[in-house]
C-alpha positions as CSV (number, residue, x, y, z in Angstrom):
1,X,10.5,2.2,10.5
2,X,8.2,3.9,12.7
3,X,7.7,7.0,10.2
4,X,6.8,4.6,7.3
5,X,3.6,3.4,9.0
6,X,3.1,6.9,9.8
7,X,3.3,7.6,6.1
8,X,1.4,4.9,5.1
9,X,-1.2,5.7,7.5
10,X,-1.3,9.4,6.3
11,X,-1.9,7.7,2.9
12,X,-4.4,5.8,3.5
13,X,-6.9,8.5,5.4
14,X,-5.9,11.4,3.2
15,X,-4.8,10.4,0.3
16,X,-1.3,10.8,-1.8
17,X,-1.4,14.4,-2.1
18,X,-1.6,14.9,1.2
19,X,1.4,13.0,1.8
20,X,3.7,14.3,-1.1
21,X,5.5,17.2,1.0
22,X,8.7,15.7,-0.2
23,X,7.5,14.0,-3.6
24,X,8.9,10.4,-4.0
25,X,6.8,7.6,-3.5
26,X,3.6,9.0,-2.0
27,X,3.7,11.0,-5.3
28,X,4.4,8.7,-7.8
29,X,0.8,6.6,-6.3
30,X,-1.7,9.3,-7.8
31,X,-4.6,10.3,-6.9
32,X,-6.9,8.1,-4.8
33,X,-9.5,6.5,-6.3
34,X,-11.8,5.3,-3.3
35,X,-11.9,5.1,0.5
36,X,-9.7,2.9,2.4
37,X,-11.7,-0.3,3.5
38,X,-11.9,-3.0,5.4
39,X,-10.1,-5.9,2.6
40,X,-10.2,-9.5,3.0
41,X,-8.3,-11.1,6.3
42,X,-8.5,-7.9,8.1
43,X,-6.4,-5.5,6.6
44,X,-7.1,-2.0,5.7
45,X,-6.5,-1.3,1.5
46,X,-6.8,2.0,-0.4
47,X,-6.5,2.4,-4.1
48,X,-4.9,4.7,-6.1
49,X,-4.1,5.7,-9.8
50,X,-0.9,3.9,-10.1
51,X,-0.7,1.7,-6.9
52,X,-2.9,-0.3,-3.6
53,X,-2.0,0.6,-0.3
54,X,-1.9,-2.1,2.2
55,X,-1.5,-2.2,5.7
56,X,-2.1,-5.8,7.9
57,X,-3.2,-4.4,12.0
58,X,-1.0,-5.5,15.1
59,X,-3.4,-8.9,16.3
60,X,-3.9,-9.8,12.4
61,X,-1.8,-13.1,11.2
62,X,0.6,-12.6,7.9
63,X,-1.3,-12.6,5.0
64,X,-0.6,-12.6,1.1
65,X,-2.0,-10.1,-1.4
66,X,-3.2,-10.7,-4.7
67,X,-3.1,-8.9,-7.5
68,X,-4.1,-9.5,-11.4
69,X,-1.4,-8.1,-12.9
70,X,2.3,-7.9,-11.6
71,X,2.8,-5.2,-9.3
72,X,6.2,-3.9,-7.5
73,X,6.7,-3.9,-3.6
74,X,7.8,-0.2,-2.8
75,X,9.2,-2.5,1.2
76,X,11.2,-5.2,-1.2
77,X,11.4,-4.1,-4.7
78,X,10.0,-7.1,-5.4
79,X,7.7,-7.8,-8.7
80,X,4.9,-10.1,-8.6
81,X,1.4,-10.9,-8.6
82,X,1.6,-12.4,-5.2
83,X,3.4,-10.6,-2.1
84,X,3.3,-11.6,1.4
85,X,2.9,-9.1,4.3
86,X,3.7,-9.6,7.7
87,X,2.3,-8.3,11.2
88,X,2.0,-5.5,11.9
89,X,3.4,-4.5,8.7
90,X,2.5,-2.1,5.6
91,X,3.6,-1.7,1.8
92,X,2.7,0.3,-1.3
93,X,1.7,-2.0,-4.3
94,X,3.0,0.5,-7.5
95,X,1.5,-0.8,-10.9
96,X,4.3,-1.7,-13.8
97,X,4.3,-0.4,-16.6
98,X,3.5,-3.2,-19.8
């Protein structure tokens, strides 16, 4: 558990490439396409080509994210417009293809 947020974390300051030494998921999010920021409720968000990076700080409550079009939980395998995340917690939103 403990080297996913590290992942993710790498993710979100430096971006995918910087994270794909062993391909996978990190690769499969493209190229970044903006700074992580501050999103709504607190948590930190980072776009990329093909997916959002979310990740909800220890001291924040559980939040739901958004999206407009169905996306797929890389945590759950889940597919939906809406997911919940908990705290602390951290997932990769990947885009579907139509």
């Amino acid at each position: 558990m403990k080297k996913d947020y590290i992942l993710l974390l790498v993710v979100l300051v430096f971006g995918s490439s910087f994270a794909a030494t062993g391909g996978g998921l990190a690769e499969s999010l493209g190229k970044p396409v903006g700074e992580a920021a501050t999103g709504n409720e607190g948590t930190v968000v980072r776009e990329f080509e093909n997916g959002t990076v979310v990740y909800n700080p220890m001291g924040n409550k559980p939040v739901e994210i958004a999206f407009i079009e169905i996306r797929k939980s890389a945590a759950t395998g889940t597919f939906s417009e809406r997911h919940k995340l908990a705290c602390p917690d951290g997932d990769i939103y990947l885009k579907t293809e139509p």
